[in-house]
C-alpha positions as CSV (number, residue, x, y, z in Angstrom):
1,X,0.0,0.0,0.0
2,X,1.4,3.4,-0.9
3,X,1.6,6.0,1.8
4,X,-1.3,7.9,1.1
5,X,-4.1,5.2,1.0
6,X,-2.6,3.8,4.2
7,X,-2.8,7.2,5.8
8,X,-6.9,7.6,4.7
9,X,-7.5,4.0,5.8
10,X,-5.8,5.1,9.2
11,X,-7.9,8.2,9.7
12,X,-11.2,6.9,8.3
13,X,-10.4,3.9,10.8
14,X,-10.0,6.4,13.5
15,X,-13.0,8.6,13.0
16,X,-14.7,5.3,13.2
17,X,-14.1,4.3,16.4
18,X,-14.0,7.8,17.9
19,X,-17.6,7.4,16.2
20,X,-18.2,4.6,18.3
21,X,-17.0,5.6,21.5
22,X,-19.3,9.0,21.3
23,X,-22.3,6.5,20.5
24,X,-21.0,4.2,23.6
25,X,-21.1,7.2,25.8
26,X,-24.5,8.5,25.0
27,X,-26.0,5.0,25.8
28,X,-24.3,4.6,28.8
29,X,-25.6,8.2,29.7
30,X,-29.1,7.1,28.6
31,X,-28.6,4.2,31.0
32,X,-27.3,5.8,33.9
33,X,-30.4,8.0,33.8
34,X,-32.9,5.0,33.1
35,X,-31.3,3.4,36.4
36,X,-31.6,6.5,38.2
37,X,-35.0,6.9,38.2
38,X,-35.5,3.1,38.3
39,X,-33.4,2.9,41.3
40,X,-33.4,6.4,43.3
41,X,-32.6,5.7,46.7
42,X,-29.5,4.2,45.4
43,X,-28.8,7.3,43.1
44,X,-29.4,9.5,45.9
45,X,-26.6,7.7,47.9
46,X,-24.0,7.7,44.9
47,X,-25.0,11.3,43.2
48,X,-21.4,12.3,43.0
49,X,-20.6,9.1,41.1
50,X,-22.8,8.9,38.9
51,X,-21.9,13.0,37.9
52,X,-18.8,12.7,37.8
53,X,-19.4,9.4,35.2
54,X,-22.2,11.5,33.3
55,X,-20.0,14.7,32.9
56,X,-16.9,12.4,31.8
57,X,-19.4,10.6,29.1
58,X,-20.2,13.4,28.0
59,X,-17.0,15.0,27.7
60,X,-16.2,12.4,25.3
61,X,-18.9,13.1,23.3
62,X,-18.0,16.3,22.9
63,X,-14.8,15.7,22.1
64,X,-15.8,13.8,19.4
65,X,-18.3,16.6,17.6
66,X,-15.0,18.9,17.9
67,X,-12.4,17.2,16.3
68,X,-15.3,16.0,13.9
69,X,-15.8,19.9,12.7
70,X,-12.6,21.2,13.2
71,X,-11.6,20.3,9.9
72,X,-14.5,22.3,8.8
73,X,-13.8,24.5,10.3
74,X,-10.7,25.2,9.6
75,X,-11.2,24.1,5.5
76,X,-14.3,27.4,5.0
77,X,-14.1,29.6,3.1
78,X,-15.1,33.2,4.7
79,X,-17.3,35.9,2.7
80,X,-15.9,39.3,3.0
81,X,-18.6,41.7,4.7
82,X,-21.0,43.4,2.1
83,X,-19.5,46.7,1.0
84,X,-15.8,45.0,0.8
85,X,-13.9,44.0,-2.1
């Protein structure tokens, strides 16, 4: 395999499983809510726990939307304000 098509099967490969880990995360979230109110004395005893989990989840998940559109990002192309050559 040349370089190049390695390098796009490496990324691709990559995005995936970032993919995967953000969809993992949400679930688990979901889940952690579900069992909450399913089980809430036991919630109430292990609140900071189950924050610290959720906001780590989700933390992931953001990651994932950022380095998902910071190629966007970074790839516009800007309009120059009305008026402006």
């Amino acid at each position: 395999m040349n370089e190049e098509v390695k390098d796009m099967f490496l990324n691709k490969k990559t995005f995936e499983n970032r993919r995967r880990m953000a969809w993992i995360s949400l679930f688990a979230i979901l889940l952690i809510v579900i069992a909450s109110f399913w089980l809430p004395t036991t919630a109430l005893q292990i609140h900071s726990v189950i924050e610290t989990i959720v906001v780590t989840l989700a933390a992931v998940i953001m990651t994932y939307m950022g380095t998902t559109m910071l190629p966007v990002a970074f790839t516009r192309k800007t309009k120059p304000p009305e008026g402006e050559q």
